[in-house]
N, C-alpha and C positions, 0 to 999 in steps of 0.2 A: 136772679132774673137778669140783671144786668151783664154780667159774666154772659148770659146765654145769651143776649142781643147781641153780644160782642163777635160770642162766634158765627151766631145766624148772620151775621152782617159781614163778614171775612168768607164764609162761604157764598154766598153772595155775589161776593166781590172776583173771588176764585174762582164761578163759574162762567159768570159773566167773563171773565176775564178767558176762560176756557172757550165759549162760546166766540168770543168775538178772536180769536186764536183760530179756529174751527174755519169760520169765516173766511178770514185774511190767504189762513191756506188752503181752502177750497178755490177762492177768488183767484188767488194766484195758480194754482192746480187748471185749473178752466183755463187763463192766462196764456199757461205755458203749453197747454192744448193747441188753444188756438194756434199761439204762436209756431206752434210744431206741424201743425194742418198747412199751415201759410208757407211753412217753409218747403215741405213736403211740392203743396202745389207749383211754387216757385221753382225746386228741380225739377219738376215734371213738364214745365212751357217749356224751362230751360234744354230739356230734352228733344224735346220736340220740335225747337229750333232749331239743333241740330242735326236733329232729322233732315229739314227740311236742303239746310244748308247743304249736306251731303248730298242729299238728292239733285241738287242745283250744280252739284261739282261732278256729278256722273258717278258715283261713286254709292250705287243705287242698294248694294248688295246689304251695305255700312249704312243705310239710311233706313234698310229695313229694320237692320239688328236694333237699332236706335229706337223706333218705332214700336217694334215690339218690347223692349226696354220701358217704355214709357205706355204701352198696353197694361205690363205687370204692378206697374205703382197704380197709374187708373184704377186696377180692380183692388191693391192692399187699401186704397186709399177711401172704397167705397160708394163717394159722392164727393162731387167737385163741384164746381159753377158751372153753367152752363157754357158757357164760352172756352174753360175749359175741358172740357168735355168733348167740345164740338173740335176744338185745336188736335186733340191724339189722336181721335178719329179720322180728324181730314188728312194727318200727315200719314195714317197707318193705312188710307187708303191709295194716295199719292204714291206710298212704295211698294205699295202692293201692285198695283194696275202695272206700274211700269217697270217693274224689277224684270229681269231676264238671266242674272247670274246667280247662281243657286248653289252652288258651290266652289271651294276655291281649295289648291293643294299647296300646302306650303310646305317645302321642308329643304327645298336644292338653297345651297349658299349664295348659285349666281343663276345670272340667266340662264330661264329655258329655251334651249335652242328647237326641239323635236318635241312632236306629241304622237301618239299612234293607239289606236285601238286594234283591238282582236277581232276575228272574223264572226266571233261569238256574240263580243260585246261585253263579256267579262272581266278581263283584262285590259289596264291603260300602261303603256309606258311614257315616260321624261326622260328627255336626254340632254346635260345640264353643261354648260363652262364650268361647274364646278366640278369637274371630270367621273361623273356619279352619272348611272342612269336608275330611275326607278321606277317601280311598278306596284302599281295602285289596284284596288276593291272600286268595282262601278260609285260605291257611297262616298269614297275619298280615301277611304284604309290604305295605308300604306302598307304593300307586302313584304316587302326587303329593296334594299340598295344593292346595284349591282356594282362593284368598284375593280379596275384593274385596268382603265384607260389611264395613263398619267400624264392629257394634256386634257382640254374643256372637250366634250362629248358634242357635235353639231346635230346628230343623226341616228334614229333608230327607228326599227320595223318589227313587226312581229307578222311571223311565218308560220305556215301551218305544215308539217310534214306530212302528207298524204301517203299512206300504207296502201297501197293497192293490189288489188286479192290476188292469190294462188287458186290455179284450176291444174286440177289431173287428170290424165288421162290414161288408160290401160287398155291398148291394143291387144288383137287375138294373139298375139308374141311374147306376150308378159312383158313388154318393156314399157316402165313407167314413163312418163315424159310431163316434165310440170311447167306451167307456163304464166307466165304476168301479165298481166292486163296494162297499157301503156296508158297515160290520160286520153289520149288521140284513141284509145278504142282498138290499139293494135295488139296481137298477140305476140310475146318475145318467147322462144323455146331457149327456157333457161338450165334443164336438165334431165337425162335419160340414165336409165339404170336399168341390168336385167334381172326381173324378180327372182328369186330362189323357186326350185322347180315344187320345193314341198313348204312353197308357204304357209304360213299360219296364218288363219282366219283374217287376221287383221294387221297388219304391218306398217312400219315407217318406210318412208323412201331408207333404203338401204339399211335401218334399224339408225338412221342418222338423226338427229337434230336440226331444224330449219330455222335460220334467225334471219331476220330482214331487218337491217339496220336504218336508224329512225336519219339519218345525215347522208350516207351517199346511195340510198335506193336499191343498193345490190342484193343478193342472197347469199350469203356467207353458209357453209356447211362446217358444223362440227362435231366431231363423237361425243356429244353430250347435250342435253335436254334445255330447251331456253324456255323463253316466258308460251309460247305458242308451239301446240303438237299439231304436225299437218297428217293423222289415221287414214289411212286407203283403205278399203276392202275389197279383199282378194278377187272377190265376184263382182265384178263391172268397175274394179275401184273406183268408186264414186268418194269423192272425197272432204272429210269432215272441214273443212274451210274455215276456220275461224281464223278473223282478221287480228291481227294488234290497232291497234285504236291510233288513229290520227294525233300526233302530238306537236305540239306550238313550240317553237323559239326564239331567241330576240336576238337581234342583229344591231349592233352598232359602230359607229363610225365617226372618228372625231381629228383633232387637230394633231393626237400621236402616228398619223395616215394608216391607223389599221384600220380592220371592220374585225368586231368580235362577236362571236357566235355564244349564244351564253342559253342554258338550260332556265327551264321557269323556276328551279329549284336555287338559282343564283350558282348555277356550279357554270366556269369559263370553259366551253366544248372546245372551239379552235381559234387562234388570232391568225387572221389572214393579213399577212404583210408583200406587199408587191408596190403600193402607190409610193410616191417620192414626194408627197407635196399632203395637204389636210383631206381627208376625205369630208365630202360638205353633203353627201346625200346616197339612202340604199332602198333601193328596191328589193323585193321579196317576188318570184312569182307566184302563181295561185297554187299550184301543186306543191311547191315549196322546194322545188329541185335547181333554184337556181336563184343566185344573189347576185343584185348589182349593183356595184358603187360607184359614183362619182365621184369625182378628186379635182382639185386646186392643179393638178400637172396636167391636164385639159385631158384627163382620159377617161373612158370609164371600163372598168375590169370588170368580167363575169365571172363566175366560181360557182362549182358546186357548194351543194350542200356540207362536204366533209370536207371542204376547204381548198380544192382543187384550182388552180385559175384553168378553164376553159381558154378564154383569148380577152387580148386589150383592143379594145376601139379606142379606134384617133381620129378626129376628125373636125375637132371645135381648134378655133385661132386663139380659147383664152379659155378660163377655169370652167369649167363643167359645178356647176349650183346646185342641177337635178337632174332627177333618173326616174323613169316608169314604167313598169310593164304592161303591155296589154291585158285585157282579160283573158284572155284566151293563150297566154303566153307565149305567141308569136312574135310579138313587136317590142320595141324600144324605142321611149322618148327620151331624149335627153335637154338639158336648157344652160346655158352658157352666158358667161361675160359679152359673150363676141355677139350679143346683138338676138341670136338664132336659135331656134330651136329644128332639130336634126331627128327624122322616124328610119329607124333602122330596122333588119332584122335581126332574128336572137345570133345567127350566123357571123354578123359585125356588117351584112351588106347596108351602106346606106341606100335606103330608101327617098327620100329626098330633104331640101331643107327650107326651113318654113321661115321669112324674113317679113318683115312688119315693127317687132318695137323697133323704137328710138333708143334703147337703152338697154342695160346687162336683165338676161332674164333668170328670174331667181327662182322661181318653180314649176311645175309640171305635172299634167293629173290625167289620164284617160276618163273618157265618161263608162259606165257598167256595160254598155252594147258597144266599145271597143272604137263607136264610128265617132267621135270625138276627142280634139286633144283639148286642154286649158293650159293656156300657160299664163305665168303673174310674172311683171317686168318692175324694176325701176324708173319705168316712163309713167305708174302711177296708174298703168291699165290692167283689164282683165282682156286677156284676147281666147276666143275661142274658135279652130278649126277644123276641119274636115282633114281626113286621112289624103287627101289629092292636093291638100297646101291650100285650098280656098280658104277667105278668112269670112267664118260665118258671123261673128258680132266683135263687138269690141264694148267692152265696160265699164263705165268712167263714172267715177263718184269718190275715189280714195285723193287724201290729200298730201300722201306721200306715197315712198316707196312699196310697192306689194311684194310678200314676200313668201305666202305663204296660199296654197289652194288644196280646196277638197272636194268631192261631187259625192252626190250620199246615195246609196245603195240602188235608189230607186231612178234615178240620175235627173229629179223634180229638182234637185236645190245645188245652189253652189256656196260655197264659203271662200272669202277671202281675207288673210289676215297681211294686216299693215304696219312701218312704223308709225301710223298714224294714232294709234294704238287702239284702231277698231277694227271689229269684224263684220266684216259686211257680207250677206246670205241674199242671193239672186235665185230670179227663176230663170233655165238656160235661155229663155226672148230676151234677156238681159235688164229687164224687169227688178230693181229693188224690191225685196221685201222688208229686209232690215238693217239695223246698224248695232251692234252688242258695242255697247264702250264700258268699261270700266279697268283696265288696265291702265300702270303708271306710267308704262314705257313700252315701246313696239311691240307691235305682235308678231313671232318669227314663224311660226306657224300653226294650222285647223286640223282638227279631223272632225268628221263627222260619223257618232256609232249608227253600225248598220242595221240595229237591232231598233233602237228605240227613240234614233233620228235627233238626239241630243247633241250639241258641238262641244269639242273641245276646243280651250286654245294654250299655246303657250309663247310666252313673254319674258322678254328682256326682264322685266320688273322683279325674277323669281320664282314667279307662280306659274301654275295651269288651273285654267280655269273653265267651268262647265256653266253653259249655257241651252234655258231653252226659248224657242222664241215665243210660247204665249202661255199666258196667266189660265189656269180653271177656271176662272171668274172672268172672261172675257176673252172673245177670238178677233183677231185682227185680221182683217181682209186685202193681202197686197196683192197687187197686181195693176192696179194704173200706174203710168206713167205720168202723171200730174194731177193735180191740185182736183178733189174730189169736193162736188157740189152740191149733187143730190142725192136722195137715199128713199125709197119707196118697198114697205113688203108685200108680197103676192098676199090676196085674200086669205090667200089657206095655212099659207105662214113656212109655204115649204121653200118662197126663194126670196133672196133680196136685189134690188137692182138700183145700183148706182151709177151716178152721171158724173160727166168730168173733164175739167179742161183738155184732158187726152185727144178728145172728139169723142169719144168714145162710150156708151152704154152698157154695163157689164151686169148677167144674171150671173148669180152666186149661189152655193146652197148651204142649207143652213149650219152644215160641218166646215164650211169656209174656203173650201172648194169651190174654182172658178167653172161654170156651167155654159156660160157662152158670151161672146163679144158681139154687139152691136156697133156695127162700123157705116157709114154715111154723111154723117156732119162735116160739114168743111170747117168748123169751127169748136170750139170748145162747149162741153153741154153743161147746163146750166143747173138744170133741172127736171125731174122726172116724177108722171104721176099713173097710175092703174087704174083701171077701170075697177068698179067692185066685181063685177065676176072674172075678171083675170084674162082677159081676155084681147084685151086692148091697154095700150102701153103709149102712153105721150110722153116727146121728150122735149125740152127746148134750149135753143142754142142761142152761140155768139155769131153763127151764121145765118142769124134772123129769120130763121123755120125754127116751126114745130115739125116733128116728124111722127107718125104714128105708125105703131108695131105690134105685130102679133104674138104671143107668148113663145112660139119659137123662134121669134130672132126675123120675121120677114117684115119689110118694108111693105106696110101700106099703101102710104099717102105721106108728101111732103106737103105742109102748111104754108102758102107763103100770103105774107098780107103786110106783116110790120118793117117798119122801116130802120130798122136799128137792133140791138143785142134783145132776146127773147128771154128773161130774166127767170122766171116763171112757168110754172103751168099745172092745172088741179082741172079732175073729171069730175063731175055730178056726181051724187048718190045715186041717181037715179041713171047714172051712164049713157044720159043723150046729149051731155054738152062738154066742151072741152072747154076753157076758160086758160087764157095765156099773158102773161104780160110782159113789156117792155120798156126799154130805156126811148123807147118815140114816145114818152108819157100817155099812152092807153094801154087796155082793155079789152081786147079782143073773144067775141064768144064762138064759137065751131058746134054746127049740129051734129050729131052722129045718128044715121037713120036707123030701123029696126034692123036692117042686116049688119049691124055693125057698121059699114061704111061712112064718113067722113066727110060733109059737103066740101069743099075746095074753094070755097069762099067765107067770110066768117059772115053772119047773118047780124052782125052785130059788134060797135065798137064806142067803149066807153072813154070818153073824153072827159077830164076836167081835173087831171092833177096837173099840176105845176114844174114835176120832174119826171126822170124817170121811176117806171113803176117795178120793185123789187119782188115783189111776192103777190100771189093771189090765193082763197080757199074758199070754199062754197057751201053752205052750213047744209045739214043733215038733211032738215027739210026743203031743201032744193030755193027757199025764200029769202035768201040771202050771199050777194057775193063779196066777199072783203078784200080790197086790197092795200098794199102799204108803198109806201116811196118816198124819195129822196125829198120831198117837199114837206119830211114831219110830219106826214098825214096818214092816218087811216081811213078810206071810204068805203061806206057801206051802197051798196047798188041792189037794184031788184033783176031778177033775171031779163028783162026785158031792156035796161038800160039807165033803167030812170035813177039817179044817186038820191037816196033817201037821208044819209048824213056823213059829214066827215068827222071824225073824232079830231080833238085839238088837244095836246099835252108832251107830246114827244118835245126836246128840244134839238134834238137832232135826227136824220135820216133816217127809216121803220126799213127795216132787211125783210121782215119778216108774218107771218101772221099766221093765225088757226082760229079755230070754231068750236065749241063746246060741242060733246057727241048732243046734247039737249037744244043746241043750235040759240044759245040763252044769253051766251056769253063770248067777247071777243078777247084774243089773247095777241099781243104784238109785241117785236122784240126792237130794239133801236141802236146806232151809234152813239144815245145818250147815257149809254150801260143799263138801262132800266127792260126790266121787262111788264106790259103793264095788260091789269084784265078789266077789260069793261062791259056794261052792260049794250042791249041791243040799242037802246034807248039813246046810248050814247055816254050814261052814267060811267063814270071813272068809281072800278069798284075797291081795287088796289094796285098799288105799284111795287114789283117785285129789285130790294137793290141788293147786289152782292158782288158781279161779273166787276171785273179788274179794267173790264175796256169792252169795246163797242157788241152787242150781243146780234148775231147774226140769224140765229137759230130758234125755231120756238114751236113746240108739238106738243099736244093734249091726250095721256090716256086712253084709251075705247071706253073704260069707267068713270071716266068725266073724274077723278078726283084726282092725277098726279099731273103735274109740267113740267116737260124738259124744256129747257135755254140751255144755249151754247155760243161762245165768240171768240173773239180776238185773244181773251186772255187764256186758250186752249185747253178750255174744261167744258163742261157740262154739268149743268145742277137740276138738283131734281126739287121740286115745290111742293107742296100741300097747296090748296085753293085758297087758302086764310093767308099766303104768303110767308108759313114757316120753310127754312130750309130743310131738306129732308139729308141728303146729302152733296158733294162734288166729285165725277167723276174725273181724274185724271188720268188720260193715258195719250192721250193726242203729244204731239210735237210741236205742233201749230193752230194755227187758227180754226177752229173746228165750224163748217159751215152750212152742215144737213142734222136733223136728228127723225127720228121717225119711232112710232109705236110696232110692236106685230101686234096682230089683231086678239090676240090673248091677254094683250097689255105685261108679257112676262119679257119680253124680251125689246134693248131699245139700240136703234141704229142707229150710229153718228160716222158723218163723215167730214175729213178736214181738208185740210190745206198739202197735210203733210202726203198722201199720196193714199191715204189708207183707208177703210169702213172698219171699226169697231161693233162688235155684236156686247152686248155687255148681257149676264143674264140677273135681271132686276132683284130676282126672290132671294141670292145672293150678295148680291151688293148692299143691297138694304138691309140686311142683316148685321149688325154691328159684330157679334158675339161671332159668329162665322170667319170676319175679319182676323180675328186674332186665331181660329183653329187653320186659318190657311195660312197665314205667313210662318207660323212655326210651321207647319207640312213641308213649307216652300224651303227652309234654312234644316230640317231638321238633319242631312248628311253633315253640313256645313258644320252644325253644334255639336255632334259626335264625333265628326272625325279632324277636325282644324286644329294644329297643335298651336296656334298663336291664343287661344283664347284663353280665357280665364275660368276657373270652374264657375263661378257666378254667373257667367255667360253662356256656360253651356246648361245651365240647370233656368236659365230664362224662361222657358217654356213649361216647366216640369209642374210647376204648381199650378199651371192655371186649372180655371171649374170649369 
């Protein structure tokens, strides 16, 4: 018995000892969990700080990659803290809104000098100092290298050889006569023959062969059968006409002073050698029957297609930069050191010469109707003229030399590339729309495809790069000229219309297309508000009017009463009062009678802030007017005038304010970063904090359950009523200082500082999961076809649910 206590007691001891074994490495097992979760989340902030960092360095393309990088650990990782959670979201939204480069081509050793697109849009070429030109798959595929310049490549064009058809004709003589169609629409009589008296049913010209050669446009005749039979019939010879097919080829031009004619197939058709100095630029014309180079020996040569030189123009005092043909293949730009740009015809006659830069002009672009030249100088500008030498605009926003222009198919946009290392895209009224940065080093030249309205560019730094200018998930609306203020949508949801220090009031439609200009303010507008049937339009200025307008764009009635900047302005629900405010610290009310019309005095003026007064709204049921100002104050007023309370809590300036569609609740936005909701009573319900600096902006849902705020720190966040974040939109540049609902509550309007309206579409943006299926859509040419990447990086995407 003893003996068996002994071992019952060692077992015992052994399992216990097991047990507590079991324990230690579970304990530790959990331990090293954890520890692995923590370390896990720690690369993932870590991520995402770089994200952000990248994003902050322009370098937006690399902040997505990042982004989404730190998407994929998020979802291996399952559940995070909430904070970070909210961290990869905000940075994966931050690169989403504002990304614009989508792809990137790496593969030239040195700087890209030339970029070009096809007439198709199928075809890209690069033209490289590393004495390479290549040619690219719209996705970034590279197709082949073209090699056989042996000094840096500046220049290349792709050309279309235009085959233009054969007609026959069989007089009562039997003599065949075949003829060419010219692009001008002329007939050429290019050959006669007399038929055999006992023809057969069907015959060839002469039983010969007809080739039409794809380079110098002629008809060559040989006793043997090519790719195309041109069949006559005996009886009327009416004739079987099938064309050979229009085929492309690439032309380039570099510092060896050729220009090389090269097949799509990479095979070298002709080197034209005649220049004595680099050639720096080729035009192509639209038929394809004629090439024109520019050269450093200040001349520029024309040449056929099959390499012929037609004649040299002389006429620039210093290197020739660029060269363009008309549309219409009439005319010649050229653009020179010497200051000038030169319209010639194709002849070599000059036509005259256009003077204005200050400095060496480095490119040149016809607009698509021919009645426009653009030229890009070293003086930092864009100039655009008329065919007679007037100089129709000038365009200024680059902070170096321009070197590089393009005008896109439809002739709405302009592109220009800089050493400044941006591209900057105009409307021809010289109008910014954008600025693409992400390039290491100057931009040397844009194309824009005419197909699908995409930019290229290419850059010193190596690369060519694709850009487009707006996200799926949100349209930008350029076209002011300054700092945009307010933002109001039609009832119906079909137009938006924004105010702005321009002077100016713009309708817009809901594809982001500009609809009409509101021009009258001597001053900059401030603010705009709708009538609810759409019918009536208030805007108010720094030229201390209100003006009232009718939905097509007609001037009413000018308001005048206040004595200082018009800050403000909001219609009734019930559309019989206009309500305006000002820096003269009132309150102004305006009846509107049942024909619509607008008394001409206000029947009504509320006195008793302390500063001036920034914003005013007017709750639902007509029983409430709220306004906010520079005195920290919000007051509540009855329509009649009587102030029923001031709200006290802001600690600095109220920009802004709104009304619960339930009319229950007041919403105000402040220079104290807070945005805050209180009750009518006056109760302080919550205080919204998150804005980086002073919040400007502040609109409530149609569904009374979301808020947008927007400020200084050029975002916009969206709220729950309990004061959870929902999300931050980022896409502004600046201070963002309007936001607004459409009345479906799907869509939200913000306008900023930086010159622009953003439409954002809500049911997207709020969607977290949607985030990560769009940014890989946005990259996915970039991950398949970028030879710098890692396979890990290009399978980024691959696994996500």
């Amino acid at each position: 018995l003893s003996q068996e206590q002994k071992v019952a007691q060692l077992q015992r001891i052994s399992l216990g000892t097991l047990a507590l074994g079991f324990v230690i490495a579970l304990g530790l097992g959990v331990a090293t969990f954890f520890q692995y979760r923590n370390a896990l989340q720690n690369e993932l902030k870590a991520i995402a700080t770089s994200s952000k960092a990248l994003h902050a360095s322009e370098k937006k393309l690399d902040a997505l990659m990042e982004a989404i990088r730190a998407g994929q650990k998020l979802q291996s990782l399952g559940s995070v803290d909430a904070q970070t959670q909210t961290q990869v979201e905000s940075v994966m939204r931050q690169a989403i809104y504002e990304v614009k480069e989508y792809n990137r081509l790496s593969g030239h050793s040195a700087g890209v000098n030339s970029v070009a697109i096809s007439a198709d849009g199928q075809i890209f070429a690069s033209a490289s100092a590393d004495k390479t030109v290549k040619l690219w798959k719209p996705d970034g595929t590279l197709i082949r290298t073209l090699k056989g310049h042996t000094a840096g490549v500046n220049t290349v064009a792709i050309g279309t050889n235009i085959v233009h058809p054969l007609e026959a004709n069989c007089p009562q003589n039997k003599i065949l006569s075949l003829y060419k169609r010219t692009p001008q629409n002329r007939i050429l009589s290019l050959y006669k023959q007399s038929l055999p008296a006992q023809a057969s049913s069907k015959v060839r010209a002469g039983g010969l062969g007809l080739y039409s050669s794809d380079f110098n446009r002629k008809l060559d005749f040989y006793n043997r059968d090519f790719n195309r039979k041109y069949v006559f019939s005996k009886f009327g010879c009416s004739a079987n006409n099938q064309d050979r097919k229009n085929k492309m080829f690439i032309a380039s031009g570099g510092e060896d002073r050729t220009v090389k004619l090269w097949d799509l197939d990479g095979t070298l058709l002709k080197s034209l050698k005649g220049h004595s100095d680099a050639v720096e630029s080729i035009a192509i014309s639209p038929d394809g029957s004629t090439i024109a180079s520019a050269s450093d020996d200040k001349t520029v040569k024309l040449w056929t297609a099959d390499g012929t030189l037609l004649r040299t123009i002389k006429g620039h005092s210093d290197e020739v930069e660029a060269v363009a043909i008309g549309p219409d293949g009439k005319m010649l730009a050229t653009a020179s050191d010497d200051k000038t740009v030169k319209l010639w015809k194709m002849d070599g006659t000059l036509v005259r010469t256009f003077k204005g830069h200050r400095d060496e002009v480095e490119g040149v672009y016809f607009s698509p109707n021919g009645n426009t030249i653009a030229s890009v100088s070293a003086d930092r500008t864009i100039k655009l003229w008329n065919l007679d030498g007037t100089l129709k605009a000038t365009l200024i926003g680059h902070s170096n030399q321009v070197e590089g222009i393009a005008i896109s198919s439809d002739g709405n946009v302009i592109a220009s590339a800089s050493r400044d290392k941006t591209i900057k895209v105009w409307r021809p009224d010289g109008t910014l729309l954008t600025t693409l940065r992400g390039h290491d080093a100057g931009v040397k030249e844009v194309a824009i495809n005419p197909i699908t309205k995409m930019i290229a560019s290419a850059s010193r730094d190596n690369t060519v790069r694709f850009w487009r200018r707006n996200s799926s998930l949100l349209n930008t609306l350029s076209g002011h000229s300054d700092a945009v203020h307010g933002v109001a949508f039609m009832p119906n949801g079909k137009m938006i219309v924004s105010a702005s220090r321009d002077n100016t009031v713009k309708f817009w439609n809901p594809d982001g297309t500009l609809h009409l200009s509101l021009i009258g303010h001597q001053a900059g507008v401030n603010g705009v508000a709708i009538a609810p049937d759409g019918n009536t339009i208030a805007s108010a200025s720094s030229d201390n009017t209100v003006k009232i307008w009718n939905q097509k764009g007609q001037l009413l009635k000018t308001l005048v009463g206040h004595k200082d900047v018009v800050k403000g302005v909001a219609i009734a629900p019930d559309g019989k009062t206009i309500v305006s405010a000002s820096d003269d610290k009132t309150v102004k009310l305006w009846q509107i009678n049942g024909q619509g019309k607008v008394q001409p005095k206000a029947y009504a003026t509320l006195v008793g802030h302390n500063s001036g007064v920034n914003g005013v709204a007017v709750s639902n049921d007509g029983q409430i007017i709220a306004s906010v100002s520079d005195d920290n104050t919000v007051r509540l007023w009855k329509p009649d005038g009587t102030l029923v309370r001031a709200l006290l809590g802001h600690s600095n300036q109220v920009n802004a304010v709104a009304i619960s569609p339930d009319s229950k609740m007041v919403i105000s936005a402040s220079d104290d970063k807070t945005v805050k909701l209180w009750k009518m009573d006056g109760t302080l319900l919550k205080t919204l904090t998150g804005h980086d600096a002073g919040v400007y902006a502040v609109a409530i849902a149609p569904n009374g359950k979301m808020i947008a705020s927007a400020g200084s720190d050029n975002t916009i966040k969206l709220w729950r009523l309990d004061g959870q974040l929902l999300t931050t939109l980022s896409g502004h540049s600046d201070t963002v200082k309007g936001v607004a609902f459409s009345s479906n509550g799907k869509v939200l309007a913000s306008v900023s500082d930086d010159k622009t309206a953003i439409l954002w579409d809500l049911d997207r943006v709020l969607a977290s999961d949607e985030l990560f299926i769009h940014a890989c859509n946005w990259v996915k040419d970039y991950l398949a076809t970028n030879p710098d990447l890692s396979q890990s990086d290009r399978e980024l995407c691959t696994h996500h649910k």
